[in-house]
C-alpha positions in Angstrom: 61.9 -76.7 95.1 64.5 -77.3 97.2 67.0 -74.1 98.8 70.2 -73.2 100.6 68.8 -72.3 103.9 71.9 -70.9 104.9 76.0 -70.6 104.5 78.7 -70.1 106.8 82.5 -69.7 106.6 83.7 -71.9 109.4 87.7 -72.6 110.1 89.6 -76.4 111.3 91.7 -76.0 113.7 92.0 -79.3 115.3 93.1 -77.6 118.6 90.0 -76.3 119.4 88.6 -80.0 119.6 89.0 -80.6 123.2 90.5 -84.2 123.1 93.0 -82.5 121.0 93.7 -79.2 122.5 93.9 -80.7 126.2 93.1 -77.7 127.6 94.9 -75.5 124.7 91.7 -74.9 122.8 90.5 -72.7 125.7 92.6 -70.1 124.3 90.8 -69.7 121.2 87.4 -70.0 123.3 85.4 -67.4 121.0 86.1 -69.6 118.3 84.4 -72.5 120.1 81.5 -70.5 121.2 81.1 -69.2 117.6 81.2 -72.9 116.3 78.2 -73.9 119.0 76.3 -71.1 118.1 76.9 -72.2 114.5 75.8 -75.5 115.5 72.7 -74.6 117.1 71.5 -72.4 114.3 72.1 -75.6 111.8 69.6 -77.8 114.4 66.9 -74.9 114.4 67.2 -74.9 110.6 67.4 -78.6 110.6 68.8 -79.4 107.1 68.5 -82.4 105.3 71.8 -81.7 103.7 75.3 -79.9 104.8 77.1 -79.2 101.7 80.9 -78.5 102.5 83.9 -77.3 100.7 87.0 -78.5 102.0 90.5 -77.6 101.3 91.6 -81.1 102.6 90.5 -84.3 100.8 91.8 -85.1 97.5 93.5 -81.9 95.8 93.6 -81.7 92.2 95.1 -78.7 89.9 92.1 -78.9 87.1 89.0 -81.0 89.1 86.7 -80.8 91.8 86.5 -84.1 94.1 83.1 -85.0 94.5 82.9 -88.2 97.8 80.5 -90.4 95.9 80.1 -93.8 98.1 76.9 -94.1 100.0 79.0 -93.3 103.4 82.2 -91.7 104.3 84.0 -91.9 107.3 86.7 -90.1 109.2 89.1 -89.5 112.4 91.6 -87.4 113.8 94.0 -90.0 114.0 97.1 -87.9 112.8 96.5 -85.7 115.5 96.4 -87.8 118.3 93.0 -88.6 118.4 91.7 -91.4 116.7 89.0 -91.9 119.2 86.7 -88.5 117.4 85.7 -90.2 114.6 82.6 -89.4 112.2 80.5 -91.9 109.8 78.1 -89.4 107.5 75.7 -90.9 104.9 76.5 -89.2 101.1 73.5 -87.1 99.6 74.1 -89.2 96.1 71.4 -88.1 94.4 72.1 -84.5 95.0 75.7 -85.1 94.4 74.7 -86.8 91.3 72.9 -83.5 90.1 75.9 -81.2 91.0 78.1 -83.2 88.8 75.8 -83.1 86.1 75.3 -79.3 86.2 79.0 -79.0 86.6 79.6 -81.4 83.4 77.2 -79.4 81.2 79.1 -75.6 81.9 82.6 -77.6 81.0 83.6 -77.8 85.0 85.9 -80.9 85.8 84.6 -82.9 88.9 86.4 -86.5 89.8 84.0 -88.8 91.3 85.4 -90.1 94.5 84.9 -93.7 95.6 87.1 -96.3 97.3 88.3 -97.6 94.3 89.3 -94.3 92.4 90.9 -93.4 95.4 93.3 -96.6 94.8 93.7 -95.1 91.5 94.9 -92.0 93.1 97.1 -93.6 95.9 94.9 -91.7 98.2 92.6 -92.8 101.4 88.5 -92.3 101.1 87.9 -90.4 103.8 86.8 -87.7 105.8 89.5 -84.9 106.4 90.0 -82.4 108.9 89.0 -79.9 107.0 85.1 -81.2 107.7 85.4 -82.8 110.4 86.4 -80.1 112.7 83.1 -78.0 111.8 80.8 -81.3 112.0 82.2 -82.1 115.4 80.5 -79.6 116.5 77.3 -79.7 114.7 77.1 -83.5 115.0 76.6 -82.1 118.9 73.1 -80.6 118.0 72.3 -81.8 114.9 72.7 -85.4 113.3 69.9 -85.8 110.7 71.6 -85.0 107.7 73.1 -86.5 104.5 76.3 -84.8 103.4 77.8 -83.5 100.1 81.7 -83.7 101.0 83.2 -81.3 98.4 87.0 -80.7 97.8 88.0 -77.6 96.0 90.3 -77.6 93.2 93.1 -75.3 91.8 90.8 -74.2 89.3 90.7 -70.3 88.0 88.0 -68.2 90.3 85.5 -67.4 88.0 85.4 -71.4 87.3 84.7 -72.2 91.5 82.5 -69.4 91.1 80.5 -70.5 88.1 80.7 -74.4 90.3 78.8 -72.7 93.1 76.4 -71.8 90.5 75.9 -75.0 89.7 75.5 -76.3 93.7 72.6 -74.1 94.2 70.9 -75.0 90.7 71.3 -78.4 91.7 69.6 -78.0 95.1 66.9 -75.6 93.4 66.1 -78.7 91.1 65.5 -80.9 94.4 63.4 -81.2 97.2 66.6 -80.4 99.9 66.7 -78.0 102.5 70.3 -77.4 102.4 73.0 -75.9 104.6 76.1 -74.5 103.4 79.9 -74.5 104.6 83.2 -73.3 103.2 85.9 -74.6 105.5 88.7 -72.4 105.3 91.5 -70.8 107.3 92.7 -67.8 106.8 96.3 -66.8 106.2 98.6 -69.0 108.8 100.9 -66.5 108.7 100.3 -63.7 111.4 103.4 -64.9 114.1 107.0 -65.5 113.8 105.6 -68.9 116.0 103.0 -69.9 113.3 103.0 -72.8 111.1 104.7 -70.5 107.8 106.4 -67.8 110.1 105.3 -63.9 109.7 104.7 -62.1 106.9 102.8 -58.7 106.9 100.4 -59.8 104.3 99.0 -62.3 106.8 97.0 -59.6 108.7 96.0 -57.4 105.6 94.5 -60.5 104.2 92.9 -61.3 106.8 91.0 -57.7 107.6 90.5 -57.3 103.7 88.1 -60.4 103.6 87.0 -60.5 106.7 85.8 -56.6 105.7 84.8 -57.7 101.9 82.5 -60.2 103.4 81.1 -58.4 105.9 80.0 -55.5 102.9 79.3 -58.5 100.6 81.3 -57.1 98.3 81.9 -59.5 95.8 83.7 -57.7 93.2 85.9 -56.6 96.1 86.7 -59.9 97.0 88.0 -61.2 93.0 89.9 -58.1 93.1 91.6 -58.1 96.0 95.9 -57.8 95.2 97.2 -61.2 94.0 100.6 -60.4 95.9 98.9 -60.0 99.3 96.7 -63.9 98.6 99.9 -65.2 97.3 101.6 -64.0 100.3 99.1 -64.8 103.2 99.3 -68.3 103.2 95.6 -68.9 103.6 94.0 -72.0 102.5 90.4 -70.7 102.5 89.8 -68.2 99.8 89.0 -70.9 97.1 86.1 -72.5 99.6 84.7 -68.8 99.7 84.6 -68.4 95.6 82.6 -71.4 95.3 80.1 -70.0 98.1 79.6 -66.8 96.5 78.8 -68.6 93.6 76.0 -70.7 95.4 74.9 -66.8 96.6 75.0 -65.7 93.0 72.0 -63.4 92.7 71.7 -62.2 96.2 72.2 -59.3 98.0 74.7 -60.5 100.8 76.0 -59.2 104.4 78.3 -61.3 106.2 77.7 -61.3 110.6 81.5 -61.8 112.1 80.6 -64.4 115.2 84.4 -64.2 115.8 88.2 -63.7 114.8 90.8 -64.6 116.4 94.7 -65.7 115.3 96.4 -66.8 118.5 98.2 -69.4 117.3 99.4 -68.0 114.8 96.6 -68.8 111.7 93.4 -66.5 111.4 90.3 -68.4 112.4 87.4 -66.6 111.0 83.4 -67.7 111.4 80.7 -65.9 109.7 76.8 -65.9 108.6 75.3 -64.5 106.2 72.0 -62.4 105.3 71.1 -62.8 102.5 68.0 -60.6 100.4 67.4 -61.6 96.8 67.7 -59.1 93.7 67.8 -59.6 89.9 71.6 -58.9 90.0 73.4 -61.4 88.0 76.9 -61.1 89.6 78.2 -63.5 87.3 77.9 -61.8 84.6 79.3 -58.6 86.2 82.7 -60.2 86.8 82.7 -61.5 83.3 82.5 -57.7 82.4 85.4 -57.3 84.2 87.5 -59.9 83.0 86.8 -59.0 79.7 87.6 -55.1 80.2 90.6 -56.6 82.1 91.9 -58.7 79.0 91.9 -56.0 76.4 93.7 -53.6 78.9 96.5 -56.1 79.0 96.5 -56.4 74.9 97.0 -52.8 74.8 99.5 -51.9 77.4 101.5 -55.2 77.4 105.2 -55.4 75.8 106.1 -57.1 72.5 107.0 -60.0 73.9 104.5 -60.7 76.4 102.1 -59.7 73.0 104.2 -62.0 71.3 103.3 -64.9 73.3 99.8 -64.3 74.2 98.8 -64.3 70.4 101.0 -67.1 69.6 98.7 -69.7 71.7 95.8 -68.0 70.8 96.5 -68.3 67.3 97.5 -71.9 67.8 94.2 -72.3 69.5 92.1 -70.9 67.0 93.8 -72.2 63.9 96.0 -75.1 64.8 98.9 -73.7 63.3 101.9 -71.3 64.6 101.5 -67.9 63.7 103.7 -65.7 61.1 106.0 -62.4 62.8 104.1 -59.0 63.0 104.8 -55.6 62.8 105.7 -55.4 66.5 108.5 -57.8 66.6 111.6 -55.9 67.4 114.9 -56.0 66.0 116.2 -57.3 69.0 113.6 -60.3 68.9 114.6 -61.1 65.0 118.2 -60.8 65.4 119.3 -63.2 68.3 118.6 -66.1 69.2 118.5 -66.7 72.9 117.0 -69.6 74.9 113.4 -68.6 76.4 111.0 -69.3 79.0 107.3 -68.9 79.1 105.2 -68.7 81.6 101.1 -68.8 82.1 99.6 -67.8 85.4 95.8 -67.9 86.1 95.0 -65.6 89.3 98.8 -66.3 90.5 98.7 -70.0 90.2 101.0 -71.2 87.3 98.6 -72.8 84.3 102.2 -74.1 82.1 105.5 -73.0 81.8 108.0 -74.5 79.1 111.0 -73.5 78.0 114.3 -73.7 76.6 117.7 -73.6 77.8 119.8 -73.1 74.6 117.8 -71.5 71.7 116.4 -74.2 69.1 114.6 -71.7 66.7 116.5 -69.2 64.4 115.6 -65.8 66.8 114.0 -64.7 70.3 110.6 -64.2 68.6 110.6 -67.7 67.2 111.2 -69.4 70.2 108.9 -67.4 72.1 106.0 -68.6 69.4 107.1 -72.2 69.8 107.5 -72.0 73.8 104.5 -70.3 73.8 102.3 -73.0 72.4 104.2 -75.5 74.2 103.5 -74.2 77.9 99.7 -74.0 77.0 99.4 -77.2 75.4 102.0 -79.6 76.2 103.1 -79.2 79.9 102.8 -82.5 81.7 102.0 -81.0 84.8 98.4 -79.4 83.6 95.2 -79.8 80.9 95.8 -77.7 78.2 94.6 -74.5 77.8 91.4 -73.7 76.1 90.5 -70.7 74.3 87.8 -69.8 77.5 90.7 -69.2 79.5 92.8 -67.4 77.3 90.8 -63.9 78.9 91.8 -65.2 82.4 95.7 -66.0 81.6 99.2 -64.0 82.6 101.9 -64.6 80.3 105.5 -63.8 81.3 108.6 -64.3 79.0 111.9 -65.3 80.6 115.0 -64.6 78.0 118.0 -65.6 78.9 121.5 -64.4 78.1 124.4 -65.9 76.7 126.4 -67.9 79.1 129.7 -66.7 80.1 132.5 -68.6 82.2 132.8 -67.9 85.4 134.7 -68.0 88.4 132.6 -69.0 92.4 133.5 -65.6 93.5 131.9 -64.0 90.3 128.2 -65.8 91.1 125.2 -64.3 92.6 122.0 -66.3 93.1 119.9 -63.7 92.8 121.2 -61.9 90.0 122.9 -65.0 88.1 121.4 -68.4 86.9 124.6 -71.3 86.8 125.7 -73.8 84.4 128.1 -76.6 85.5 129.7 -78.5 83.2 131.6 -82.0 83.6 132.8 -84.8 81.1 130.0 -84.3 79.1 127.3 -83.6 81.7 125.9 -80.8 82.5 123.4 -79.0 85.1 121.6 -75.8 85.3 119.7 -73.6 87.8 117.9 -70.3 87.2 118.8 -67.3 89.3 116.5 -66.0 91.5 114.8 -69.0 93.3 113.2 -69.2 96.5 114.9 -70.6 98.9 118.2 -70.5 97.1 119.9 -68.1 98.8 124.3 -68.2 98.7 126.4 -69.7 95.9 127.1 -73.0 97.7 123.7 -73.9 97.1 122.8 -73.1 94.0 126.2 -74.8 93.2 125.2 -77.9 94.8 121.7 -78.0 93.5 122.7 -77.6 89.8 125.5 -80.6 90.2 122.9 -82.8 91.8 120.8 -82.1 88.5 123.9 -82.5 86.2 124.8 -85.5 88.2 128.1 -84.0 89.0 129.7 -85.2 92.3 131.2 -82.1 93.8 134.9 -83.6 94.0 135.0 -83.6 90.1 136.8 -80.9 88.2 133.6 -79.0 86.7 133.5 -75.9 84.7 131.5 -73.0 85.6 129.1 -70.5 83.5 126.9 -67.9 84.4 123.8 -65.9 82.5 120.9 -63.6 83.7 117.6 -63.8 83.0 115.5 -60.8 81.5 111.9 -60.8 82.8 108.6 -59.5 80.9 105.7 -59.9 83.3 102.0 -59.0 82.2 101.7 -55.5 83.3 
């Protein structure tokens, strides 16, 4: 019976690789120390596998890339250092058995090779994301197949339920297995950082550094969407897959070191780990569900309206009839709407329409509804697992006015321009849209308006319902 002998968080920086740092990476010298001291625990334990989770190689919204040739190789090329390079041999047969548990609890994995990586327009490689942490172990420790993981922008309970399926997979071999989530946290401490400052940079940081430390779990999938959202971290999906491969342990995470001088937080821990008959798993999936039917019975009509218009259309195939909680408001006018579906912050669909098509509000909600969940180009559709896990917001917009420059707002006022026919709009409120000129601009270059034209202009607001 093969086991996960043990996990670490470990950060990339490619600074703190010497022939890339040039004498820069001794400023984050209690990172390096922590990654030799990594290393050197890996070549006591000597593992037959390193499993790692990368945010790096190939990034899809609904998959988990799975590096399935018999080698993979790698540099640091693209940052001035193509002569640190790595050539790891693929653990193919455990790969193999991840996939498999993966395909059996409904988890989408993409099988990388050089050939579906054509397909994808994308390079088979090794990316920074591993390669910084096995530069350093490669220095104590070489025997080792790997199983190069990339993360995908799947819901948390799903990366969860995947690292489930990594350590059922090694259980069912004969591997003595080491486990990595490569992560950084949020890259967003200094006004000098990669993303410039934002105050949630540091709580994020302390909040999982702390959550890890306590191995609190439930902590961790309940920590404030605004403050992730907000961080800029690219790590927190890495560490939902490795509590998942902990599922049914008592954990306590060992800081070896912190440190954010450059602006992103670099964070390296162990992990003790003691094992109980607690199924977190199942605890979360407590919460979610106590979770969903809090948000059926506080939410507003038309955030209701929506939610049980898809999940009708899910369960029956058909759109449903009005209820008794339609408003008058939502019978009588007809108004162009906007729907939205979020899964922990990331956006799962959103369709909508401009100009009403239906005869009221409530109508087009139903129909926009079923239409971000089903039939947005951008994403899978929606099942009825994930209807527990989904945020719905309904966008209803006002009748359009005319409108004089001096009249517009960005934030408050979305824009119509008009010209010979064509015509180009912008909702209000957009990041990075900040004065009139350039939400002007922007909406002629989608109306395909030259600015020299005589155009006319309109304005309308947008009335918000977000899941409470």
């Amino acid at each position: 019976m093969g086991k996960i002998s043990a996990f670490y968080t470990m950060p990339h920086p490619p600074i703190v690789i010497p022939e890339i740092g040039r004498g820069e990476e001794k400023k984050i010298q209690r990172t390096t120390d922590a990654f030799n001291k990594v290393a050197e625990d890996i070549a006591r334990i000597e593992p037959d596998t390193i499993i790692i989770v990368t945010p790096h190689g190939p990034l899809f919204n609904d998959a988990i890339a799975m590096s399935f040739e018999n080698k993979i190789k790698g540099n640091l090329g693209r940052f001035s250092a193509p002569q640190v390079n790595l050539s790891l041999e693929i653990d193919i047969p455990l790969t193999r058995k991840i996939i498999e548990y993966s395909a059996k609890e409904d988890i989408i994995t993409v099988v990388m090779t050089r050939d579906s990586a054509k397909t994808y327009d994308i390079e088979y490689e090794l990316d920074h994301g591993s390669m910084v942490p096995l530069y350093f172990i490669n220095k104590k420790h070489t025997k080792y197949k790997l199983v190069h993981i990339t993360y995908g922008m799947l819901p948390k309970m799903q990366l969860y339920k995947f690292g489930m399926c990594i350590k059922k997979a090694v259980e069912d071999s004969d591997k003595n297995a080491v486990f990595i989530a490569s992560g950084d946290l949020s890259h967003m401490l200094t006004d000098d950082g990669p993303y410039g400052y934002s105050p949630y940079g540091e709580k994020f940081d302390n909040e999982i550094i702390s959550l890890l430390k306590d191995g609190d779990v439930l902590g961790i999938f309940n920590m404030d969407r605004t403050t992730i959202e907000k961080a800029g971290e690219c790590g927190l999906r890495s560490y939902y897959v490795m509590l998942g491969a902990m599922n049914g342990y008592d954990i306590k995470g060992n800081l070896l070191s912190y440190e954010g001088t450059f602006g992103v937080g670099y964070s390296i821990m162990s992990f003790s780990l003691k094992e109980t008959n607690l199924d977190t798993y199942t605890i979360l999936l407590d919460q979610n569900r106590k979770r969903f039917k809090d948000k059926i019975h506080t939410t507003d009509p038309y955030i209701r309206l929506a939610r049980e218009s898809l999940t009708h259309y899910l369960m029956y195939g058909e759109y449903m009839n009005l209820t008794s909680y339609v408003t008058e408001e939502m019978k009588n006018h007809k108004r162009g709407v906007f729907v939205s579906l979020k899964n922990d912050g990331q956006l799962r669909g959103c369709v909508g329409t401009i100009f009403p098509t239906t005869k009221n509000i409530a109508q087009e909600i139903i129909r926009n509804a079923v239409e971000a969940g089903l039939h947005d180009p951008r994403f899978i559709p929606v099942t009825e697992d994930e209807l527990e896990e989904l945020d719905f917001s309904v966008d209803v917009l006002t009748e359009p006015e005319m409108a004089t420059k001096e009249e517009l707002d960005p934030k408050k006022y979305g824009v119509i321009v008009r010209s010979r026919g064509k015509s180009g709009l912008l909702l209000p409120d957009l990041e990075g849209v900040d004065t009139v000129e350039e939400q002007l601009s922007i909406a002629l270059q989608k109306g395909r308006i030259f600015p020299y034209e005589d155009y006319t202009i309109e304005k309308f607001e947008v009335i918000r319902h977000n899941q409470v």
